[in-house]
C-alpha positions as CSV (number, residue, x, y, z in Angstrom):
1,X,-73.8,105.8,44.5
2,X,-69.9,104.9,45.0
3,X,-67.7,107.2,43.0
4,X,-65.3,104.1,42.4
5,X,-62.9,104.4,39.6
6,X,-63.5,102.1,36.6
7,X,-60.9,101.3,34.2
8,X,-61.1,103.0,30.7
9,X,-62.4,100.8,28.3
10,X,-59.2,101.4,26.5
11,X,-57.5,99.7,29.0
12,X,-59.3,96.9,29.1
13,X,-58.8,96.6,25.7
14,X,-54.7,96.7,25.8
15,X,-54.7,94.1,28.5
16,X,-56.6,91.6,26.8
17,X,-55.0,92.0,23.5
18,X,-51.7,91.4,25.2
19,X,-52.9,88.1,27.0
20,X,-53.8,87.0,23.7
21,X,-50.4,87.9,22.3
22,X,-49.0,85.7,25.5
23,X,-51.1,83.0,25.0
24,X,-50.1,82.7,21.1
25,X,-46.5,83.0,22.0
26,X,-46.8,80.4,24.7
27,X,-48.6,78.0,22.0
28,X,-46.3,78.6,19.2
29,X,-43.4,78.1,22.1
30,X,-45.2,74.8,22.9
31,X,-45.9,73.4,19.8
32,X,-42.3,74.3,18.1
33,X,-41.0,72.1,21.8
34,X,-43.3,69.3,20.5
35,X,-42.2,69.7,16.9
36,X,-38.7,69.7,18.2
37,X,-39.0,66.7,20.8
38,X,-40.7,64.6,17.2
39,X,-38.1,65.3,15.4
40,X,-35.1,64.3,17.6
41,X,-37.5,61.0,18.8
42,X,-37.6,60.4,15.0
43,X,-34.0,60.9,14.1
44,X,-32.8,58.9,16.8
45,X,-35.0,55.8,15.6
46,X,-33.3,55.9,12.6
47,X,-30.4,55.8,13.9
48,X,-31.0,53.0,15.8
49,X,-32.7,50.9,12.7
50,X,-29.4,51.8,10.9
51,X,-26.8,49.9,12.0
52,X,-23.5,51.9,11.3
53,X,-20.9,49.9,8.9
54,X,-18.0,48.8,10.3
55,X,-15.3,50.2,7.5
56,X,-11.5,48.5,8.3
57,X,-8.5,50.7,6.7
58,X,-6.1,48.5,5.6
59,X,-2.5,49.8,5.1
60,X,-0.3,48.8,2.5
61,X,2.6,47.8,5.3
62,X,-0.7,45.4,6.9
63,X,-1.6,44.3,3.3
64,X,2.3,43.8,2.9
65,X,2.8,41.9,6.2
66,X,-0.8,39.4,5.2
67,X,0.6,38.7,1.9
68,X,3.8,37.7,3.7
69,X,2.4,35.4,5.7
70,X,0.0,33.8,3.5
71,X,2.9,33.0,1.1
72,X,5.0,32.3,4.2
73,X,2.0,29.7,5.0
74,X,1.8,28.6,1.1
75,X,5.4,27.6,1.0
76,X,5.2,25.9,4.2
77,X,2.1,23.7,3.4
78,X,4.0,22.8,-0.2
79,X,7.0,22.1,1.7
80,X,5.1,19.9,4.4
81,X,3.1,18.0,1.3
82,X,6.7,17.5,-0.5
83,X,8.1,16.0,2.6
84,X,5.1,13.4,2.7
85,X,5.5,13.0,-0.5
86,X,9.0,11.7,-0.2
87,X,8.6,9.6,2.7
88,X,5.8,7.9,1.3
89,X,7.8,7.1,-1.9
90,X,10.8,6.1,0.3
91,X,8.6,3.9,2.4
92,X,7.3,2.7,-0.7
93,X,10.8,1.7,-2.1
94,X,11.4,0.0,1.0
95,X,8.6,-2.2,0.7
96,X,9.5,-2.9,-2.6
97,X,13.4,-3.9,-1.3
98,X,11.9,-5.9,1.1
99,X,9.4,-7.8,-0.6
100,X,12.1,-8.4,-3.3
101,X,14.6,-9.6,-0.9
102,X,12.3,-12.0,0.7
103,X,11.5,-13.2,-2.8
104,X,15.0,-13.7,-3.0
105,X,15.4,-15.5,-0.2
106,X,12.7,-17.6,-1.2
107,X,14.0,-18.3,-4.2
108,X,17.3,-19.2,-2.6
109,X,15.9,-21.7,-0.2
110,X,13.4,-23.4,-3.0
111,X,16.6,-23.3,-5.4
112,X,18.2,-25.0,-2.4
113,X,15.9,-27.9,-1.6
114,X,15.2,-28.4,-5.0
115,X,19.4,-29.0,-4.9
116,X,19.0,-31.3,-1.7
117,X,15.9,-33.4,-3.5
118,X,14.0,-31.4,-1.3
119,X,10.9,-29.8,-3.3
120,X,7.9,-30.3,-0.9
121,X,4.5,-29.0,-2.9
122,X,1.8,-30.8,-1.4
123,X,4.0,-33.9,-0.3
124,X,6.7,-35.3,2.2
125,X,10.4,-35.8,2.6
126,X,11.6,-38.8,4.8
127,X,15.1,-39.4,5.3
128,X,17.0,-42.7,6.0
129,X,19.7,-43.8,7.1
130,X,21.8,-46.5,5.6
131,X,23.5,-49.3,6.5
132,X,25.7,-49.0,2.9
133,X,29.1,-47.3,4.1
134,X,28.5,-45.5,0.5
135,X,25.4,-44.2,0.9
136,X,25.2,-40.9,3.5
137,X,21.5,-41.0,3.4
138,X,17.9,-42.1,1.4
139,X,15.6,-39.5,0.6
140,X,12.3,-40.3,-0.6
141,X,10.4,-37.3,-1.8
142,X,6.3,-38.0,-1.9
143,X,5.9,-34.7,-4.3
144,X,7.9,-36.5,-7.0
145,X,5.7,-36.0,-10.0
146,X,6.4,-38.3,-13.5
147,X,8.1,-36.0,-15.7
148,X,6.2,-36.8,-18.9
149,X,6.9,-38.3,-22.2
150,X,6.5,-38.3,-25.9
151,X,6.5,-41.5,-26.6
152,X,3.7,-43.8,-27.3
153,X,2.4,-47.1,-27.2
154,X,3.2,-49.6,-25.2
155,X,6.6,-48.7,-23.4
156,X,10.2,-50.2,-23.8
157,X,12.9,-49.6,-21.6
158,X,15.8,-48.1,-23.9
159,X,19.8,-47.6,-22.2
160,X,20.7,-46.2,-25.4
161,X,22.7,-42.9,-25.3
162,X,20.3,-40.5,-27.1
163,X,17.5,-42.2,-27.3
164,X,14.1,-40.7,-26.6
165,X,13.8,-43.2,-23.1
166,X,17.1,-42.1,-22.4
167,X,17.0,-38.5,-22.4
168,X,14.0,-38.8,-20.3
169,X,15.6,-40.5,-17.4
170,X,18.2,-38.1,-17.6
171,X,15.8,-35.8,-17.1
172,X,14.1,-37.4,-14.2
173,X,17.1,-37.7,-12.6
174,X,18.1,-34.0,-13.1
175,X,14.6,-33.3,-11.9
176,X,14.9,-35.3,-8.9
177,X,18.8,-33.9,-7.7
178,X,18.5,-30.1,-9.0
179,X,21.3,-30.5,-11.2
180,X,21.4,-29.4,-14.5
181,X,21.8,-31.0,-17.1
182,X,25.5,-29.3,-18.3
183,X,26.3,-29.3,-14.8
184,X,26.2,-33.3,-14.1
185,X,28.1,-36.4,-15.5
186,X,26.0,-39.4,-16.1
187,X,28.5,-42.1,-15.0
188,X,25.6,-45.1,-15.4
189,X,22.1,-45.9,-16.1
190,X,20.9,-49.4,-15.9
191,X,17.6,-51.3,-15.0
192,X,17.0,-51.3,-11.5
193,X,15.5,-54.7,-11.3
194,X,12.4,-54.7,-13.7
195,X,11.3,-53.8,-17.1
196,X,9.7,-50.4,-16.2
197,X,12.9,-49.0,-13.3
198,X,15.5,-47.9,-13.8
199,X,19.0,-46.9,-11.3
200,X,20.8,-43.8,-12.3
201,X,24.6,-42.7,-10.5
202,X,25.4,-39.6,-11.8
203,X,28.0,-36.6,-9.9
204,X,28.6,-32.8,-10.3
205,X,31.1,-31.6,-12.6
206,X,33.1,-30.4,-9.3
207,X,32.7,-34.0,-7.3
208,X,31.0,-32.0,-4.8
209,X,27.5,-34.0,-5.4
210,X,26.6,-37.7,-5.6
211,X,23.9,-39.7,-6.1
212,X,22.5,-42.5,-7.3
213,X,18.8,-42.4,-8.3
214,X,15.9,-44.9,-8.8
215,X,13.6,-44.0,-11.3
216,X,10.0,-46.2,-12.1
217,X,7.9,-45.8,-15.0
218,X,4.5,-44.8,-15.5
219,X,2.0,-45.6,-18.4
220,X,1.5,-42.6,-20.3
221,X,3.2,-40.1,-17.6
222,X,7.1,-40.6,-17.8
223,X,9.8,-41.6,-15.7
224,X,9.2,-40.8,-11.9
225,X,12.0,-40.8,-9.0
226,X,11.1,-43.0,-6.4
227,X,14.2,-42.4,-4.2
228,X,17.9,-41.0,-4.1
229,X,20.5,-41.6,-2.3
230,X,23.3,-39.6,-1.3
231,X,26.5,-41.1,-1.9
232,X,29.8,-40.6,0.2
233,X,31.5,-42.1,-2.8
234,X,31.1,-43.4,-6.3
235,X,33.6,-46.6,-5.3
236,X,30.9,-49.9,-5.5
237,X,27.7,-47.4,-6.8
238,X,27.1,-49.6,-9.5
């Protein structure tokens, strides 16, 4: 029989307890690394779901300098918007000249050929030479309209100074030369070779003007000029 030593029960019973003891601290150890690793895992998911916000510190010389500029930027749009304004009104006023003087100027040239026996709406002028030393030219106008009449019934041919007939061929004949009527002198009327025409010579109050003017008549409608001539002279006009 060997005479080996055995350990003392005692022993035995020291040496497990402490490998228990181990084994618990190495478990707690563990579990407070796992505990630990879950928490940080954790935190830094939230983190990452969270989105920091972005929080810009404004000065007051910053807030200062923005306010300058966007007055700055203000005034500069209202001053751009003025200066539109102003051109467009100046371009409108030139318009406005414009059309008026070219109204004018119409005006002057209708005035003009309405002077010269020249009024053209919807008809023609023809001009003729004459073989009368007296006579410059003959116009004959085809947009000579009658120029009415009050009277009625059958028509009378009347050389009477003030008579209805006669103010009406002083009015065809003003009509027909552009003269007016305080501007002219009526130096004859007389028939022109029938019962319905009539030959009026007549001059502006400066001499400057001359003509002699056949009028015919029309049922209903007036006197109508037929054609003018333009006299160098009132020597052998009628």
């Amino acid at each position: 029989m060997n005479d080996e030593k055995k350990p003392y029960p005692s022993r035995l019973n020291k040496k497990n307890r402490s490998n228990s003891i181990l084994n618990m601290m190495i478990g707690l150890v563990f579990t407070l690394v796992i505990i630990t690793g879950a928490f940080i895992f954790l935190d830094n998911g939230e983190q990452s779901a969270q989105e920091p916000e972005s929080v810009q510190i404004t000065t007051d010389t910053e807030q200062q300098t923005s306010g300058e500029e966007s007055n700055t930027e203000e005034a500069d749009a209202a001053e751009d918007s003025e200066k539109d304004s102003e051109a467009e009104a100046e371009a409108e006023e030139a318009k406005k000249a414009e059309e008026a003087a070219k109204e004018e100027k119409e005006k002057a040239e209708e005035a003009e050929k309405t002077k010269e026996g020249k009024v053209t709406v919807g008809g023609t002028i023809t001009r003729e030479a004459s073989n009368d030393p007296i006579v410059a030219e003959s116009i004959i106008n085809t947009s000579w309209e009658p120029v009415g009449t009050t009277q009625k019934g059958k028509h009378v041919s009347v050389y009477e100074k003030d008579s209805v007939d006669w103010k009406e061929k002083i009015k065809a004949i003003t009509y027909a030369t552009g003269l007016a009527e305080d501007n002219m002198y009526v130096m004859m009327i007389k028939n022109g070779g029938g019962p319905q025409k009539s030959i009026g010579v007549v001059q502006s109050k400066d001499q400057s003007e001359k003509y002699r003017v056949h009028l015919e008549w029309i049922d209903g409608k007036g006197w109508k000029p037929v054609k003018m001539d333009v006299l160098k002279t009132l020597e052998g006009a009628y």
